[in-house]
C-alpha positions in Angstrom: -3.6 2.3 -11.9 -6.7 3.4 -9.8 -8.5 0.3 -8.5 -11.4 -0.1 -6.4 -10.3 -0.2 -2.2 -12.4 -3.4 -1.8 -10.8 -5.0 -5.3 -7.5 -4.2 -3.7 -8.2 -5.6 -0.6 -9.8 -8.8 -1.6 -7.1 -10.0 -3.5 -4.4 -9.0 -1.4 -6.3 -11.1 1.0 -6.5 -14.3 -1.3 -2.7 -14.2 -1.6 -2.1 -14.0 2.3 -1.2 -10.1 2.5 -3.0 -7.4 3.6 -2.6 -3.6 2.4 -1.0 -0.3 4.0 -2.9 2.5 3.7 -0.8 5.9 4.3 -2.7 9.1 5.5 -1.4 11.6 3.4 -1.3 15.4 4.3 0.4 16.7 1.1 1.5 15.5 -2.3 5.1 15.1 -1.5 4.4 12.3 0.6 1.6 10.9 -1.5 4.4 10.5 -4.5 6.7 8.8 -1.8 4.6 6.4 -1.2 3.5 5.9 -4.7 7.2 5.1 -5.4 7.5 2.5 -2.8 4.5 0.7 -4.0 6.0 0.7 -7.6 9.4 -0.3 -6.3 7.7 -3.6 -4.7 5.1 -4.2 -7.2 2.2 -4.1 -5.0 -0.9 -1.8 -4.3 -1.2 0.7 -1.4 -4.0 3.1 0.0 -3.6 6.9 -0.1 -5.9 8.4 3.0 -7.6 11.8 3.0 -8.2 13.2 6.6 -11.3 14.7 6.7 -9.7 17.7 8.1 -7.6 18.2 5.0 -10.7 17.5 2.7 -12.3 20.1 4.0 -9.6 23.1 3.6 -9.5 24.8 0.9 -7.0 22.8 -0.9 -8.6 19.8 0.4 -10.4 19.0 -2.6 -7.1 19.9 -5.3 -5.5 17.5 -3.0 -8.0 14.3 -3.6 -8.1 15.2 -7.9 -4.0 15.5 -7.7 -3.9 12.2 -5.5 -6.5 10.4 -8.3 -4.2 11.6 -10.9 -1.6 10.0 -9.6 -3.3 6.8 -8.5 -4.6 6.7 -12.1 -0.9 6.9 -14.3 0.9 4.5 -11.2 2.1 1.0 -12.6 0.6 -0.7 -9.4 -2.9 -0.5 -8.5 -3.6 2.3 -5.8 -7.2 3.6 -4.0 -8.1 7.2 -2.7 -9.8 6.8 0.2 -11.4 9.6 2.3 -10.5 8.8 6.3 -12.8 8.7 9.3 -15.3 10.9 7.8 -19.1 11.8 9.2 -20.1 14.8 7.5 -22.1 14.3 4.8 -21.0 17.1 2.5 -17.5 16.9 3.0 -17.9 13.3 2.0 -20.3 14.4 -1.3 -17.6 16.6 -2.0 -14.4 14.8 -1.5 -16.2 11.8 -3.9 -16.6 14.2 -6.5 -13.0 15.3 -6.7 -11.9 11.9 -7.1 -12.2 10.0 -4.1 -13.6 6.8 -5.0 -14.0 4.8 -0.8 -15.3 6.4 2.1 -14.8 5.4 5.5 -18.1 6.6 7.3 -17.0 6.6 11.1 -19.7 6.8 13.4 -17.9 4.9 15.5 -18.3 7.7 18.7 -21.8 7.3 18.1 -24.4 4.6 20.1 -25.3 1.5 17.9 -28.3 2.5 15.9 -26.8 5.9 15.2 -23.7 4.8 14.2 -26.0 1.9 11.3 -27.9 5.1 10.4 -25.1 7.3 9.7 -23.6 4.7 7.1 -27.6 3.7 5.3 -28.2 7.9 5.2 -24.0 8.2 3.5 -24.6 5.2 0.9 -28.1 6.9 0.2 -27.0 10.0 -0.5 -24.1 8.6 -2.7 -26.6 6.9 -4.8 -28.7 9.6 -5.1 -25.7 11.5 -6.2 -24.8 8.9 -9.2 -22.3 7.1 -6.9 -23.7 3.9 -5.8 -19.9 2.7 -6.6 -18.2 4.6 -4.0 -16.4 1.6 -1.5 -18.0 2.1 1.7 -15.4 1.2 4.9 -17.0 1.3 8.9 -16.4 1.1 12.0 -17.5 -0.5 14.9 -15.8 0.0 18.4 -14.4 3.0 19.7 -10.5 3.3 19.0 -8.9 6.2 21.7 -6.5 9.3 20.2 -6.6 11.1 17.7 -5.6 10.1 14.2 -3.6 13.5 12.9 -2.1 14.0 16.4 0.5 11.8 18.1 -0.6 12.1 21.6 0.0 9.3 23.8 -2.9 6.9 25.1 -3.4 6.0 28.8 -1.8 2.7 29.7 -5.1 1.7 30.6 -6.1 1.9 26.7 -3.8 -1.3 26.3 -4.2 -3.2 29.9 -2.8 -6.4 30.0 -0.2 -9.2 31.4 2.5 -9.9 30.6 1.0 -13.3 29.1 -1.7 -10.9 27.0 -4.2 -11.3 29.2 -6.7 -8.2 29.4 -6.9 -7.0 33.0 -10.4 -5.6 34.4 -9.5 -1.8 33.0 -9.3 -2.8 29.9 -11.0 -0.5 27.3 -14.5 -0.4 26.8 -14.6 0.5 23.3 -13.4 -3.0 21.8 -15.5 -3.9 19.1 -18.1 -6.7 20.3 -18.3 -9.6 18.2 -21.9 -10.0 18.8 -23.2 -7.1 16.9 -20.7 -7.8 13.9 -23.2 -9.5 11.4 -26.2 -7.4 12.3 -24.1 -4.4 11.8 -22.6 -5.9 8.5 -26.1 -6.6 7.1 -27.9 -3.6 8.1 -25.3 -1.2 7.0 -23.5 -2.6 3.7 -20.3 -2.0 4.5 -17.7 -3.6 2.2 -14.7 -3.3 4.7 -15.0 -2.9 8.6 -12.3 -1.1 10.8 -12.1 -2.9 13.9 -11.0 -1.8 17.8 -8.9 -4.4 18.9 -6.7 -3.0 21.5 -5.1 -0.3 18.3 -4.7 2.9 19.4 -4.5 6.4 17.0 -1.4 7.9 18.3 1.4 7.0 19.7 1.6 4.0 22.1 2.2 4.3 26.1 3.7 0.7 26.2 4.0 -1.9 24.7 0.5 -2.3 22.1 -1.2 -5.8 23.5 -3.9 -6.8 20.8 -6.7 -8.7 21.7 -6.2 -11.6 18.9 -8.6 -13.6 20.6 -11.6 -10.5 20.0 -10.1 -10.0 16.0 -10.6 -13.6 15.1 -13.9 -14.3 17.1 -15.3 -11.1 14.6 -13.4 -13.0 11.7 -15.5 -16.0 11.8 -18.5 -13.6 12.2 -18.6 -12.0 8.5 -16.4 -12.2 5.1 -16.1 -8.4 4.1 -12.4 -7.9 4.9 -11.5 -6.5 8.4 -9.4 -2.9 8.7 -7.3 -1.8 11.3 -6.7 1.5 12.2 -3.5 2.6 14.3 -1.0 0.7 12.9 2.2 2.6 13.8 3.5 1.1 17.1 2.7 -2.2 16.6 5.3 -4.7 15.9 6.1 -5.9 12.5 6.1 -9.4 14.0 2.7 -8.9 15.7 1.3 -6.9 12.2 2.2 -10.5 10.1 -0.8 -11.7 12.2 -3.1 -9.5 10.6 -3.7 -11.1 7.4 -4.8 -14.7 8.7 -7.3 -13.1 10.7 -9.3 -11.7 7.5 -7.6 -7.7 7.8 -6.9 -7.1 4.7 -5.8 -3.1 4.9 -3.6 -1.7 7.8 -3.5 2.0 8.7 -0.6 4.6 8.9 -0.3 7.6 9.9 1.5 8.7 13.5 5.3 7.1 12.5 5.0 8.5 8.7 4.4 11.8 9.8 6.7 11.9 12.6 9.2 10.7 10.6 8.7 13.4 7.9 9.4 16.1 10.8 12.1 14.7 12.2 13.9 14.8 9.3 12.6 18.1 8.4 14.3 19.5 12.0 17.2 17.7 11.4 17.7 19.1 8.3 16.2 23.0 7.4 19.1 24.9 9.3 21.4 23.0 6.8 19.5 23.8 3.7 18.7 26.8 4.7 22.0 27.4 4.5 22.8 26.3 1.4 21.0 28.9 -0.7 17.8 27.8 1.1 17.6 24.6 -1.0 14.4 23.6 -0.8 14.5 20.8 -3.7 16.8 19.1 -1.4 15.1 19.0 1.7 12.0 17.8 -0.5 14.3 14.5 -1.8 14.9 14.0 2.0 11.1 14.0 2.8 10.4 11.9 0.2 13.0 9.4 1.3 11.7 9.3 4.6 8.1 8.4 4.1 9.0 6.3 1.0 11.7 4.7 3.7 8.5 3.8 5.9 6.3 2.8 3.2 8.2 0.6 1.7 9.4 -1.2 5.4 5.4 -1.4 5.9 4.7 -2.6 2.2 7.4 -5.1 3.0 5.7 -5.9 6.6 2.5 -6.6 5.3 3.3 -8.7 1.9 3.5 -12.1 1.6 
């Protein structure tokens, strides 16, 4: 059943458990994850890059992922990823997409509140003054559809978790969490934290002590971004701390093509079998899904 990101989150939330969000590139994967979240009886997130939303199938993607968020058993949100331009987002809500995350988080301060007021105006204006609005605040380093690896300076630390002086300067700071909260609307707020998009170059150190300082500072529930990497025993933390919806991306899809060049030359060679190598994708990323559904329920 299609439910609303922020009804999702909340009461994950007010059962101790946060939820995964998947980005997903295709359908294939999309029904994967679907699957998992059935199989475990809980609600996930399927993510739209805003590179996919705006190719040409983009927007065929977003209606087939509503129709399938709408007949699943389990409740499930489209949400468009990391998005800034305004008609790509106007366009990608009108194929089905029913939570935004307006990211203006490259931008300064003031820019970054304006680009969120000028999205939720727009979407009002356009009949949609429903549309879940999700922000960020604090720069998070790579790139979220490639898996390059960060700097080890993006995650400087002891071995005792304490940040050295190189540590990164786009942590999200605390201070300007309930101005930016009130100014902009935002029902969910994506949080830099130490994550990384990408792949990690050593071990991920988290600034816990940063995540629940902007805890105690506002009640919309807390997002993070970069997920994959992180340790399942360090992701358990999350949900105490008010994050109520964790992102993947970087393990799902490399996990989808490692199986894929595993595989092809074999099914190739049996009568180029695609419908086979298709199960095997979808038993990868349901694989992950369901590990991260797992992770992240309580």
């Amino acid at each position: 059943m299609r439910t609303q990101l922020d009804t999702l989150v909340t009461g994950a939330l007010q059962q101790g458990s946060a939820v995964p969000a998947f980005t997903c590139y295709d359908f294939t994967t999309a029904l994967a994850v679907v699957g998992a979240a059935e199989e475990s009886g809980r609600g996930a997130i399927l993510l739209v890059a805003p590179k996919t939303a705006a190719t040409p199938n983009g927007l065929r993607l977003i209606a087939a992922l509503r129709g399938l968020a709408d007949a699943a058993s389990v409740p499930i949100a489209v949400q468009l990823d990391h998005a800034t331009d305004p008609q790509v987002i106007a366009d990608v809500v009108s194929a089905g997409a029913d939570s935004v995350l307006v990211d203006g988080s490259s931008l300064p301060y003031e820019d970054n509140i304006a680009l969120v007021r000028n999205v939720r105006a727009a979407l009002a204006a356009q009949g949609r003054a429903d549309v879940v609005i999700e922000a960020e605040l604090g720069g998070l380093a790579g790139d979220e559809d490639r898996a390059f690896a960060t700097d080890a300076a993006d995650n400087a630390g002891d071995a005792a978790g304490n940040v050295e002086s190189d540590a990164p300067a786009g942590l999200t700071d605390s201070a300007q969490v309930e101005d930016f909260v009130a100014r902009t609307g935002a029902q969910l707020l994506a949080v830099a934290v130490g994550n990384v998009h990408g792949k990690y170059k050593g071990e991920p150190r988290l600034r816990w002590d940063v995540l629940q300082d902007i805890a105690v500072r506002t009640r919309i529930p807390l997002v993070l971004h970069g997920a994959s990497g992180i340790p399942a025993e360090e992701l358990v933390k999350a949900a105490a701390m008010n994050v109520g919806k964790v992102n993947f991306n970087t393990e799902l899809r490399t996990g989808v093509l490692a199986v894929l060049e595993e595989q092809t030359t074999a099914h190739r060679a049996d009568g180029e079998n695609l419908q086979a190598l298709l199960g095997l994708w979808n038993a990868s990323a349901r694989t992950f899904a369901a590990t991260a559904l797992a992770t992240l329920s309580r």
